[in-house]
C-alpha positions as CSV (number, residue, x, y, z in Angstrom):
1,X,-2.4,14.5,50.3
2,X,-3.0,17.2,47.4
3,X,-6.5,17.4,45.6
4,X,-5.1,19.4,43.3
5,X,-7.2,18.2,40.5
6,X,-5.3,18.0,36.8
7,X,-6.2,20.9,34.6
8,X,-7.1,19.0,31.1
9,X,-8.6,20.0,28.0
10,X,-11.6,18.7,26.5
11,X,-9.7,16.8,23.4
12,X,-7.4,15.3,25.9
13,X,-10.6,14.2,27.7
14,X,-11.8,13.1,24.4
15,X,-8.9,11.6,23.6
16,X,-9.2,9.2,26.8
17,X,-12.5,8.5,26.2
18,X,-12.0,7.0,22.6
19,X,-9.0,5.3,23.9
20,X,-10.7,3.3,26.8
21,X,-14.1,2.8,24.0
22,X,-11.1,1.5,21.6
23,X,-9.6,-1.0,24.0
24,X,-13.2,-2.7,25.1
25,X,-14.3,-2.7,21.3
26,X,-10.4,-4.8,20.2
27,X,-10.9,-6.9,23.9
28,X,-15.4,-7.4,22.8
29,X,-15.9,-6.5,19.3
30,X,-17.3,-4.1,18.0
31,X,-21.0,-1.6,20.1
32,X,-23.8,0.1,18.3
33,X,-24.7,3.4,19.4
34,X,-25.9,2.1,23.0
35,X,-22.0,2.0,24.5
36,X,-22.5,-1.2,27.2
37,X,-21.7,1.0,29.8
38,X,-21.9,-1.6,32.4
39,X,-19.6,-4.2,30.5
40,X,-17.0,-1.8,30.4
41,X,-16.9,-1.0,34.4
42,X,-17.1,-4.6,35.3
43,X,-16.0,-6.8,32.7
44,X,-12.9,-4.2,31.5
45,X,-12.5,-2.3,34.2
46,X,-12.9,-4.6,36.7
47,X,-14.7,-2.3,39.1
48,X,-17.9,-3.2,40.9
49,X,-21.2,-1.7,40.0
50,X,-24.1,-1.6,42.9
51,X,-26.7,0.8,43.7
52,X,-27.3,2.3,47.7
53,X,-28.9,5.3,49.5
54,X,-26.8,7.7,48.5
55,X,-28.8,10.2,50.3
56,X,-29.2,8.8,53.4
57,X,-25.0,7.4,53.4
58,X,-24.1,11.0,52.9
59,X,-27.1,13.0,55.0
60,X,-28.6,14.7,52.0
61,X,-32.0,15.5,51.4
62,X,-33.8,14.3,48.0
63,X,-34.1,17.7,46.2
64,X,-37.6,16.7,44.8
65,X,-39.7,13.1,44.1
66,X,-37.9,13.2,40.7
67,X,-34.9,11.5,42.0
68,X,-32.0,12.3,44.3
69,X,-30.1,15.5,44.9
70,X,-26.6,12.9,44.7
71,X,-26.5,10.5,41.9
72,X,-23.1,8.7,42.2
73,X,-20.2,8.0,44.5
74,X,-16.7,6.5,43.5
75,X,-14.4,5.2,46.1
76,X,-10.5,4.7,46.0
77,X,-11.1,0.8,46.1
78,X,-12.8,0.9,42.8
79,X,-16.6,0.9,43.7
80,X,-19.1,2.6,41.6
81,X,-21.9,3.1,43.7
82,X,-25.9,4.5,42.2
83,X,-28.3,5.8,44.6
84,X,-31.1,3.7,44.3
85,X,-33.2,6.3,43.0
86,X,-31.8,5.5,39.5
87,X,-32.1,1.5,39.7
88,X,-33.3,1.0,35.9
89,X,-34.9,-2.2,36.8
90,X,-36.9,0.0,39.2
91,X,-37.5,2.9,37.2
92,X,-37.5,2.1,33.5
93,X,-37.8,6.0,32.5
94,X,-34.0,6.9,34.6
95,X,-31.9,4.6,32.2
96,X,-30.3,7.3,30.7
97,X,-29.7,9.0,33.6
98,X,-28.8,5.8,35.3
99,X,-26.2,5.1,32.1
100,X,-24.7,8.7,32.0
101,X,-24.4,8.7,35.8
102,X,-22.4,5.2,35.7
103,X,-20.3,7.1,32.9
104,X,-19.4,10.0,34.5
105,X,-18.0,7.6,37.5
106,X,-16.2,6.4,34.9
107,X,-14.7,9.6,34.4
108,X,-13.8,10.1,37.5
109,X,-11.7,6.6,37.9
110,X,-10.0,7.6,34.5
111,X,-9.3,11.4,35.2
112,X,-9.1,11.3,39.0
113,X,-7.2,8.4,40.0
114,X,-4.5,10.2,42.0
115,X,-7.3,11.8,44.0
116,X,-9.2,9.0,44.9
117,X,-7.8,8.8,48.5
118,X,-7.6,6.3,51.4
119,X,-8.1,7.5,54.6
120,X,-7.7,4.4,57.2
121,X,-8.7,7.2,60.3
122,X,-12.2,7.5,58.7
123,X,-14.8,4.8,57.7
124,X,-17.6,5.0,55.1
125,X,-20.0,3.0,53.9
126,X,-18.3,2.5,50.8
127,X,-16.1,-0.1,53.0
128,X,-12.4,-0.7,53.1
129,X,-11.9,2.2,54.9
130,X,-12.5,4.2,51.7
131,X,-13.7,7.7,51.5
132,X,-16.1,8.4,48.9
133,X,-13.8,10.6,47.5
134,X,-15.8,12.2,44.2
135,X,-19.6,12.4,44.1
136,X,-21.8,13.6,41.5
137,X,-24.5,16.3,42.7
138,X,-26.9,16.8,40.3
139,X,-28.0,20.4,40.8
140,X,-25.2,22.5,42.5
141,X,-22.7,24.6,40.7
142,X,-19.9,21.9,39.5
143,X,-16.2,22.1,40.1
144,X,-13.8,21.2,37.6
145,X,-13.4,17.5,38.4
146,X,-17.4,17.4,37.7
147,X,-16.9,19.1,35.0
148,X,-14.5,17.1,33.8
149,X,-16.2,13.9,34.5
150,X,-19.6,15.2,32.7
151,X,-17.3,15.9,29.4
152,X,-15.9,12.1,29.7
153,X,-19.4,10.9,30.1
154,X,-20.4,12.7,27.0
155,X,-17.4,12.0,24.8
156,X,-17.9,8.3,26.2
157,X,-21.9,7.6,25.5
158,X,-22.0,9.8,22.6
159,X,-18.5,8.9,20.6
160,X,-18.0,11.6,18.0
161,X,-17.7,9.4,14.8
162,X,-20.6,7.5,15.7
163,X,-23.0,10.8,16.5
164,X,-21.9,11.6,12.7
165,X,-22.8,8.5,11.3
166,X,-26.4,8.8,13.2
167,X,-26.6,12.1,11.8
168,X,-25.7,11.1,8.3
169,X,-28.2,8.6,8.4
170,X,-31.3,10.6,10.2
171,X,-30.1,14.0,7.6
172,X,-29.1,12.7,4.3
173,X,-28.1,16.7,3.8
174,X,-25.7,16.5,6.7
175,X,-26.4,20.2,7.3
176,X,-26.7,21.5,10.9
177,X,-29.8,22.6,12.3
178,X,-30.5,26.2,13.8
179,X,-32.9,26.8,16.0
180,X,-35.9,29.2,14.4
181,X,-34.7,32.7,15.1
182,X,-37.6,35.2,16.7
183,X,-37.2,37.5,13.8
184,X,-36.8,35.3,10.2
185,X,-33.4,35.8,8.6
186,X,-31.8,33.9,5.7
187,X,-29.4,31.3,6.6
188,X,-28.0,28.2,5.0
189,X,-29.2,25.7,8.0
190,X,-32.3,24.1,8.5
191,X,-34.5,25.2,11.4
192,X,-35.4,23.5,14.9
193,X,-39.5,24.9,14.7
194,X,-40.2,25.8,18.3
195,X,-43.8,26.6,19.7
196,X,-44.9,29.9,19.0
197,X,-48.4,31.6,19.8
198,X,-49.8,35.1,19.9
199,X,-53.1,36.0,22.4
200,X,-53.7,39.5,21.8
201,X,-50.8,41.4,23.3
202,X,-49.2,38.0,24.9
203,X,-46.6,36.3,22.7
204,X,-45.4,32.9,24.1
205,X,-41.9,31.6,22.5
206,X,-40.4,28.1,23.2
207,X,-37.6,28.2,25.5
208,X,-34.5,27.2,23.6
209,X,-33.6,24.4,25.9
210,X,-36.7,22.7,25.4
211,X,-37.1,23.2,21.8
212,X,-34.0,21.8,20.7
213,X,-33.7,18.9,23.5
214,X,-37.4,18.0,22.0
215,X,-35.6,17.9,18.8
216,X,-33.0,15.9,20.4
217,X,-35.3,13.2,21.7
218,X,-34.9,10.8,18.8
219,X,-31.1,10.5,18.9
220,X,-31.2,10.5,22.9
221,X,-33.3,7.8,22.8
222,X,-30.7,6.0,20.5
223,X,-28.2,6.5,22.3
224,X,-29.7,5.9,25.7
225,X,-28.7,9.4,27.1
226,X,-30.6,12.1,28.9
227,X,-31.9,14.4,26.1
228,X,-30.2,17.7,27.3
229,X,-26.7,15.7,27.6
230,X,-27.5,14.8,23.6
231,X,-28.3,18.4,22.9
232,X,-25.0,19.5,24.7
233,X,-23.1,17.6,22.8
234,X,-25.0,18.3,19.4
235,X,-23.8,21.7,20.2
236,X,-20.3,21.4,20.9
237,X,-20.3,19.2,17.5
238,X,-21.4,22.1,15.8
239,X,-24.7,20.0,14.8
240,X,-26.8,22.4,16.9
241,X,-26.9,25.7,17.0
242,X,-29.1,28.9,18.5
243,X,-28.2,31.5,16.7
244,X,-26.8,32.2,13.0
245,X,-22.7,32.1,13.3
246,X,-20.4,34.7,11.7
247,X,-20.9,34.1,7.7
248,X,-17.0,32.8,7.6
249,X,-18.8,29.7,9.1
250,X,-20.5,28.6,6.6
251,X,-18.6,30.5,3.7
């Protein structure tokens, strides 16, 4: 069977992902920043949801204490399966990872349907004779279909109209915010301070990850999403951004 995997673009992905966000809001009414990420797998979906050793199922070592090196498996039977590592009710502080983990599964069964194979000449824990066909790594270099299913979990968590609304609300100016340049320069944005000290010769800046996913941490918290997956998409919003863009930006 091919794995050719469908080349799509991130508004069609987009697309999708307000689509299936549309159908569980007309079939449940209406969700508040926090999408119910486990109502819609179960409850419109229809898949199941349960957490396993995802490490020791697929002979992978932890990459550190923090958690595992795999987060998430997907079968062609339509099982979501969490290594246990992420449990929520086990460890409070990896909901968000938990929830954007669940969501990129998501992605996955939307996206990748036609590749979700069933091999009957191999067995897997997953049962059914399924073959854990997609699973998420959490540190290696991503192919496309990771990529792809990242982008869903984004679009899906993080809905576009509603991260404008939030950003209405928390920046009554609605302007985007620019991360302080090194050298000051005049700009129309308001600027992400990042930590800055001087001792004698040494000069320590803030790494621009961590200063504007510490900025993030309010709205990730709202939303229930890791920070640097809020940050990302801040970016790609055009809500965030590093450096000053070419003046016909903002001209």
């Amino acid at each position: 069977m091919s794995r050719s995997v469908p080349n799509l673009s991130e508004e069609a992905i987009e697309r999708d992902a307000a689509v299936l966000l549309a159908e569980f809001e007309h079939a449940r009414g209406p969700v508040i920043l926090q999408i119910p990420i486990e109502d819609i797998v179960e409850k419109h979906l229809r898949l199941s949801l349960e957490f396993d050793d995802l490490q020791g199922h697929f002979d992978e070592p932890r990459a550190s204490e923090e958690g595992a090196d795999i987060r998430g498996a997907i079968s062609g039977v339509g099982r979501i399966v969490i290594d246990e590592s992420l449990d929520p009710e086990v460890y409070p502080s990896k909901e968000s990872c938990y929830r954007f983990t669940v969501a990129h599964e998501i992605g996955h069964a939307r996206l990748h349907q036609q590749l979700l194979v069933r091999d009957r000449e191999q067995t897997s824990f997953l049962g059914d004779c399924a073959v854990a066909s997609f699973i998420y790594p959490s540190g290696q270099a991503r192919k496309r279909e990771e990529r792809q299913a990242g982008w869903y979990a984004s679009c899906l968590l993080m809905p576009r109209k509603m991260i404008f609304a939030a950003w209405e609300e928390l920046f009554p100016d609605r302007k985007p915010r620019i991360l302080q340049p090194r050298t000051p320069i005049d700009h129309p944005f308001v600027e992400v301070q990042r930590a800055h000290f001087s001792i004698g010769t040494y000069e320590y800046w803030e790494s621009e990850d961590n200063a504007l996913e510490r900025f993030c941490r309010l709205l990730a918290v709202s939303f229930c999403v890791p920070r640097r997956a809020m940050r990302k998409r801040l970016e790609k919003l055009g809500l965030l951004l590093r450096t000053v863009p070419h003046r016909g930006f903002f001209c």
